[in-house]
ROKOL-578043 format. One line per field, with one value per residue: residue in three letters; x, y, z of N, C-alpha, C, CB in turn. Coordinates in pm, whole numbers, plus 50000, padded with zeros to 5 digits. Glycine has a CB too. Example, Ala and Ser with C-alpha at 12.3 -4.5 7.8 and 13.67 -1.06 7.14 Angstrom:
BEGIN
type <- ALA/SER
nxx <- 51319/51285
nyy <- 49431/49775
nzz <- 50780/50708
caxx <- 51230/51367
cayy <- 49550/49894
cazz <- 50780/50714
cxx <- 51320/51290
cyy <- 49670/50003
czz <- 50780/50787
cbxx <- 51131/51408
cbyy <- 49553/49940
cbzz <- 50905/50572
This chain:
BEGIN
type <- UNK/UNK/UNK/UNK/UNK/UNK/UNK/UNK/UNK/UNK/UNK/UNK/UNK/UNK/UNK/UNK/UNK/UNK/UNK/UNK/UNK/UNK/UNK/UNK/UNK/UNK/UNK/UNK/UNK/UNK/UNK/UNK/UNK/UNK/UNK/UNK/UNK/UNK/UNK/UNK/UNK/UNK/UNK/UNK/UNK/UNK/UNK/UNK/UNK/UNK/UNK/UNK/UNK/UNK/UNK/UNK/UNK/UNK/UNK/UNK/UNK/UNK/UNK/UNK/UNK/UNK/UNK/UNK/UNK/UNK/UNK/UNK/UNK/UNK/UNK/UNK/UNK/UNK/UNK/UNK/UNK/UNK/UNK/UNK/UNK/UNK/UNK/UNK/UNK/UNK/UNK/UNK/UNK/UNK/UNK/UNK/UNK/UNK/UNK/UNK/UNK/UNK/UNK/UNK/UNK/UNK/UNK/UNK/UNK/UNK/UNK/UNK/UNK/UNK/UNK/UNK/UNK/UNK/UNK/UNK/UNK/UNK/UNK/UNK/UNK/UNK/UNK/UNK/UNK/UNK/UNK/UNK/UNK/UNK/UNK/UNK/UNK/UNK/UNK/UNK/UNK/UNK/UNK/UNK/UNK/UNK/UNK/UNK/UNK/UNK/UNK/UNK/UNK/UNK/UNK/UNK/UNK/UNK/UNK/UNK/UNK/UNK/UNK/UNK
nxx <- 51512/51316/51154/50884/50781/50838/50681/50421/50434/50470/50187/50027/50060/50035/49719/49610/49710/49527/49293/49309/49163/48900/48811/48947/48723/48499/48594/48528/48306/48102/47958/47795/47801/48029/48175/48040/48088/48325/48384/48370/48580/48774/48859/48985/49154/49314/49418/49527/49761/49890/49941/50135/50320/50429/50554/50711/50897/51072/51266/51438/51752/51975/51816/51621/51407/51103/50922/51180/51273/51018/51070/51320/51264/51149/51271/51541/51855/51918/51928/52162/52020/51756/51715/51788/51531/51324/51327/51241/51003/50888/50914/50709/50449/50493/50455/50205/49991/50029/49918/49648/49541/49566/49404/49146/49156/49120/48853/48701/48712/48635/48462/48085/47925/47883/48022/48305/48266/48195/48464/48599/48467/48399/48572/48841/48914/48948/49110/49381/49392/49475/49685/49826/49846/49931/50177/50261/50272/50480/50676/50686/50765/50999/51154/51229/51309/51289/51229/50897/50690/50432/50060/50022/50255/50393/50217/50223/50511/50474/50369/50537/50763/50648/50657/50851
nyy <- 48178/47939/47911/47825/47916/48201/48265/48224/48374/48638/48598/48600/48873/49035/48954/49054/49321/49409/49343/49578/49799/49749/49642/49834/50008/49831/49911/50226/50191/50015/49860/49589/49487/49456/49236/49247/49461/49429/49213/49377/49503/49398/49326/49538/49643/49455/49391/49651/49603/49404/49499/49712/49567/49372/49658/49752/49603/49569/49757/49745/49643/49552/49521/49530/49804/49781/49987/50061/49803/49784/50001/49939/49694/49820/50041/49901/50009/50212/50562/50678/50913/50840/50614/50629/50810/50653/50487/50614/50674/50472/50402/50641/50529/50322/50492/50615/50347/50346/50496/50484/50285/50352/50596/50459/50257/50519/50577/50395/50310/50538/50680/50716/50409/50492/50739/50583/50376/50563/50659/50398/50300/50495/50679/50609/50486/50727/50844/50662/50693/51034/50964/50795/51024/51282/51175/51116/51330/51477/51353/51387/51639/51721/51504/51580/51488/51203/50874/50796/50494/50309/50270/50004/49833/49903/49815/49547/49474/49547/49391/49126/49184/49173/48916/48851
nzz <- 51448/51301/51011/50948/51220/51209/50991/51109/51309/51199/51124/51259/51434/51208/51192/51473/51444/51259/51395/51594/51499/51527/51805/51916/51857/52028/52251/52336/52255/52326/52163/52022/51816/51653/51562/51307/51196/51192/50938/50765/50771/50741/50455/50327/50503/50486/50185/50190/50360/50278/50001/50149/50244/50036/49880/50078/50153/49958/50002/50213/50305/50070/49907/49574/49515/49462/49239/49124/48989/48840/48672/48570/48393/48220/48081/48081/48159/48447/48522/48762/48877/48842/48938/49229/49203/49187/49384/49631/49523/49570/49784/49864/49819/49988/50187/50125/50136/50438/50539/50446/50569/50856/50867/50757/50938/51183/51099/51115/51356/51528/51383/51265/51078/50833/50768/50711/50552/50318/50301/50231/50015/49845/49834/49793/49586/49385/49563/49526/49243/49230/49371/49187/48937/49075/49136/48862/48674/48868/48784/48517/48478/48666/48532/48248/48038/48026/47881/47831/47904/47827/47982/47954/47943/48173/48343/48304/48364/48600/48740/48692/48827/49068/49145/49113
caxx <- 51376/51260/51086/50723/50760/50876/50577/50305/50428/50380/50066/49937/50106/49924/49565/49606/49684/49411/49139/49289/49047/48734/48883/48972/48581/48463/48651/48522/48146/48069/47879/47773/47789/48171/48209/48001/48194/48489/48411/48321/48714/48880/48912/49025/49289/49408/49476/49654/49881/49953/50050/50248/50451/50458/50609/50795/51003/51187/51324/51515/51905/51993/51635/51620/51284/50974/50949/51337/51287/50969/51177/51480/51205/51061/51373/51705/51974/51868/52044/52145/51924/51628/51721/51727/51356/51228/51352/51208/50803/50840/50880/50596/50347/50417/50306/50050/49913/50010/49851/49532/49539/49568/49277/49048/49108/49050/48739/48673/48699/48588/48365/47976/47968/47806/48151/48399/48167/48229/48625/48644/48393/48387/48684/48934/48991/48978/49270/49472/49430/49531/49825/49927/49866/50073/50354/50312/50278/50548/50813/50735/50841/51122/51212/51111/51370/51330/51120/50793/50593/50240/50052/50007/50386/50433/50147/50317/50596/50465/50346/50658/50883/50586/50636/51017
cayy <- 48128/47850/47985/47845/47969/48317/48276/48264/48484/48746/48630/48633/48969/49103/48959/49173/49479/49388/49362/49715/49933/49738/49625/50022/50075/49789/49976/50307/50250/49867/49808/49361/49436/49463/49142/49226/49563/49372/49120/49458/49615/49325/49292/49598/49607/49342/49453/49740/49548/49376/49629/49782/49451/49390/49734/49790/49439/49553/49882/49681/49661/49419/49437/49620/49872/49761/50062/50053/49698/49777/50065/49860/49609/49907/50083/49882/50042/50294/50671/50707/50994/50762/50467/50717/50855/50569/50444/50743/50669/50301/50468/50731/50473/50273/50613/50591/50227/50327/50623/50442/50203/50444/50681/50379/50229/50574/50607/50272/50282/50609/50733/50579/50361/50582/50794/50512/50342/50693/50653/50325/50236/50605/50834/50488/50443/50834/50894/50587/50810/51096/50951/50823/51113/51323/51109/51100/51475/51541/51272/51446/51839/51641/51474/51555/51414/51051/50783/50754/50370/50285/50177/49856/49777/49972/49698/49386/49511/49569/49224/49045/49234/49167/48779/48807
cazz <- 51452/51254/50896/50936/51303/51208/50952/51219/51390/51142/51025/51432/51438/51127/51247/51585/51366/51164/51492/51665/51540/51596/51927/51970/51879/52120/52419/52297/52232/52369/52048/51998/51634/51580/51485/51156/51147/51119/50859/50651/50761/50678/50336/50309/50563/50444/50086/50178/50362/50155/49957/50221/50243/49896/49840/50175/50171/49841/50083/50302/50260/49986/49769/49466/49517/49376/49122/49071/48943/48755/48544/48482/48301/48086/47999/48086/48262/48477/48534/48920/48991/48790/49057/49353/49222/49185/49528/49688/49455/49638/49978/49887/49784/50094/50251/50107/50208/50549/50529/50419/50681/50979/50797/50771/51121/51280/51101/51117/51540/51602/51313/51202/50981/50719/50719/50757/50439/50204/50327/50207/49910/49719/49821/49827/49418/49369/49638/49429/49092/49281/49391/49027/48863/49153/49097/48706/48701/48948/48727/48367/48503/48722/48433/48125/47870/48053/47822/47906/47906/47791/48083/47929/47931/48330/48462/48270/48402/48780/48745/48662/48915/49173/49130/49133
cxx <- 51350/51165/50934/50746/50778/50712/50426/50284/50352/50271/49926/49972/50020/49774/49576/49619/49541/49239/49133/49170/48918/48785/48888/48796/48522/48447/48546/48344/48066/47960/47899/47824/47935/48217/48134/48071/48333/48474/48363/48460/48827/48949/48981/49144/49366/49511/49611/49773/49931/50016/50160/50352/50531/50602/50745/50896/51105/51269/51438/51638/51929/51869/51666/51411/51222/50990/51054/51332/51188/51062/51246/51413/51171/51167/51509/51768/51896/51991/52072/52012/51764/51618/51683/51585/51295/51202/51224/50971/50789/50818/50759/50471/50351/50370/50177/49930/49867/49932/49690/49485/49497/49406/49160/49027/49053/48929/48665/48606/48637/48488/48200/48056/47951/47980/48271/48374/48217/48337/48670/48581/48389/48512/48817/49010/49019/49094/49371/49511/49484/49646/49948/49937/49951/50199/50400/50345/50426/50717/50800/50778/50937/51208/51209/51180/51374/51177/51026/50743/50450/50226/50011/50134/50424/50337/50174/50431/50624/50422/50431/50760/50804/50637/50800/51051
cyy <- 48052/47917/47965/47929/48137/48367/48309/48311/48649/48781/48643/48810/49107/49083/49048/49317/49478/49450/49490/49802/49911/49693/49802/50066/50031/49898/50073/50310/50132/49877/49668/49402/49433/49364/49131/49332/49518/49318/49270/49538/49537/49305/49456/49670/49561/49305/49530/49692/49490/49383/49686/49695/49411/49481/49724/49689/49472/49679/49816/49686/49533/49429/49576/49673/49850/49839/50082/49937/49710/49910/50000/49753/49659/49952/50013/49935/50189/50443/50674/50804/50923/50688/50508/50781/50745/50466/50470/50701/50530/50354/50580/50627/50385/50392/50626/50496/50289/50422/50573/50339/50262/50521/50584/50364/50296/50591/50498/50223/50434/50705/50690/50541/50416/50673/50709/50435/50423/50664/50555/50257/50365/50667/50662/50479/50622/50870/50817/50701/50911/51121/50911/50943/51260/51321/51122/51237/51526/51485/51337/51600/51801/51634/51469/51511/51223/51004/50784/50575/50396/50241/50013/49792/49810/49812/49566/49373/49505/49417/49065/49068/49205/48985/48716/48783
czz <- 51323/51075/50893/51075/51307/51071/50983/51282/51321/51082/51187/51436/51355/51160/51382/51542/51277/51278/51589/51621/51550/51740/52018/51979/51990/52267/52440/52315/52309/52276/52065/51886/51572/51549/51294/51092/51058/50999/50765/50653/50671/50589/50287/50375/50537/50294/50120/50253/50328/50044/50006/50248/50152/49888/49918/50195/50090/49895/50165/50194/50149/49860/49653/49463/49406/49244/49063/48928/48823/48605/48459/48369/48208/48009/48046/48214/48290/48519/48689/49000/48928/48936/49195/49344/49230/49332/49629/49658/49567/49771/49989/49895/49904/50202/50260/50136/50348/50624/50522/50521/50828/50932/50790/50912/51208/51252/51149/51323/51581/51499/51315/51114/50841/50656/50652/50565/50320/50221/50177/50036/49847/49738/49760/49622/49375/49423/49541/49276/49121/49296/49252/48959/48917/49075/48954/48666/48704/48839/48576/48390/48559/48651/48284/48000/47938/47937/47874/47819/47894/47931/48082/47971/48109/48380/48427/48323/48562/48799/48752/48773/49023/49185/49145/49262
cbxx <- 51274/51168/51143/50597/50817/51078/50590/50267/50589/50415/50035/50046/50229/49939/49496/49720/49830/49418/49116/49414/49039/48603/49057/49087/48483/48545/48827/48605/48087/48032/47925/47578/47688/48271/48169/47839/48246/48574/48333/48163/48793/48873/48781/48953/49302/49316/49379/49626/49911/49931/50001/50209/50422/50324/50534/50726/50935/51129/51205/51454/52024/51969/51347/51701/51291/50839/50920/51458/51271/50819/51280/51611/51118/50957/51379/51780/52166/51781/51998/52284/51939/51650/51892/51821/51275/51260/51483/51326/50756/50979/51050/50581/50343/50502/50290/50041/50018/50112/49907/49532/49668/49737/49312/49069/49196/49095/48706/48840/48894/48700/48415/47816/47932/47642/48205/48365/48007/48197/48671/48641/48251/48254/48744/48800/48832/48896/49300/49371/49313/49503/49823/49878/49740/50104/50372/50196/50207/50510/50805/50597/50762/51109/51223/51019/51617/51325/51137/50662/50607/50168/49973/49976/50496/50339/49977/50362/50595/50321/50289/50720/50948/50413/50553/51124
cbyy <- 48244/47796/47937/47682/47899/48325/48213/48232/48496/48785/48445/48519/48928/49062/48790/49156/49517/49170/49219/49799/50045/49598/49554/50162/50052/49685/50070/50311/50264/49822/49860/49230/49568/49513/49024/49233/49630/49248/48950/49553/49657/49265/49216/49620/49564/49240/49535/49880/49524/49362/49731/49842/49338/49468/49840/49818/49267/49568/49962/49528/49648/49265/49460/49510/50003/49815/50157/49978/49595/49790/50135/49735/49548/50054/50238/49963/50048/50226/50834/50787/51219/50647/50391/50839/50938/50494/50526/50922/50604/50147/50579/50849/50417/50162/50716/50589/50082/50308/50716/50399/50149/50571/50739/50263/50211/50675/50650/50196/50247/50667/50719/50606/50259/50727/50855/50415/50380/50859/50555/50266/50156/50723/50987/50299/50329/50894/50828/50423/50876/51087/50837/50742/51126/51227/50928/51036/51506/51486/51066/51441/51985/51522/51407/51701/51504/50986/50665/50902/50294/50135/50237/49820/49866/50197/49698/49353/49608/49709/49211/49082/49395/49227/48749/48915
cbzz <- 51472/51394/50759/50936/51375/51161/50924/51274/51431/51093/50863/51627/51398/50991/51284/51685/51238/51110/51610/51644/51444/51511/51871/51796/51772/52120/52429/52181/52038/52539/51902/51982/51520/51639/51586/51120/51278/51198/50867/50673/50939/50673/50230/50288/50632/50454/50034/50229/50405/50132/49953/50348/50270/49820/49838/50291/50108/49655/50191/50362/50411/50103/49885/49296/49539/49455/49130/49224/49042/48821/48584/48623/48332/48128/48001/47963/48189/48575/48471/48955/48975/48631/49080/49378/49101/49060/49583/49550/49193/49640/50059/49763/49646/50161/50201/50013/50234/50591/50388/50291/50685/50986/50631/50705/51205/51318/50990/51048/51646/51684/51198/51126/50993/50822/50830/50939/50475/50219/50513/50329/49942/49720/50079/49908/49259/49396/49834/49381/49004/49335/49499/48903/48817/49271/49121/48595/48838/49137/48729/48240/48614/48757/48458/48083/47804/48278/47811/47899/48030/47648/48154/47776/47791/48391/48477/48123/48346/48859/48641/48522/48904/49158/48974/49088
């Protein structure tokens, strides 16, 4: 297939994932207003997949994992069982998108909006900290003679390997 054509496909592909769960609400409630629903799901759908593509692309056979790549920028050469954790954080965190994605949509299609609203605009940056401080947690008792990074140098770092 052709490269813009394999392009539009997945960007037709992603807008239909995008309109399931007001589409799912439509069915569900025959609400008019889901076209304003939507323009309030969107941008936030659309992030996290973005994220989840982002992340999930560098998983595939051949790619060197997102967080793999941001390590090797902070400290160099990495130890095997470093390369295998850090593998492992790239595949949790796209958990986590996809995780956030699914958890929106169902509220999103079968909640109010009042719930769906709290999901996405108050609990949404709290779950993120959550999940770093998990992971940061879980990697200094893991590992606790590995270097640690400022987070100044980790997000110059996630920035550079994002762009690679």
């Amino acid at each position: 297939m052709p490269r813009a054509a394999g392009g539009m496909l997945k960007a037709f592909a992603l807008l239909v994932i995008i309109a399931c769960p007001w589409l799912a609400h439509l069915a569900v409630s025959g609400d008019v207003t889901g076209p304003l629903r939507l323009a309030l799901a969107v941008p936030h759908a659309a992030i996290y997949f973005f994220l989840l593509w982002l992340f999930g692309r560098t998983l595939l056979r051949g790619s060197e994992p997102l967080i793999t790549g941001v390590a090797r920028r902070i400290h160099g050469a990495l130890a095997p069982e470093i390369e295998a954790y850090t593998r492992r954080v790239t595949l949790a965190w796209c958990c986590f998108f996809a995780a956030q994605i699914i958890a929106s949509g169902l509220l999103f299609a079968f909640a109010p909006l009042e719930i769906w609203s709290l999901f996405v605009g108050v609990l949404n940056v709290p779950l993120i900290a959550l999940m770093f401080a998990g992971e940061y947690l879980y990697r200094v008792m893991r590992y606790p003679d590995h270097p640690r990074a400022s987070m100044a140098s980790a997000l110059r770092a996630f920035a550079k390997q994002a762009r690679a």
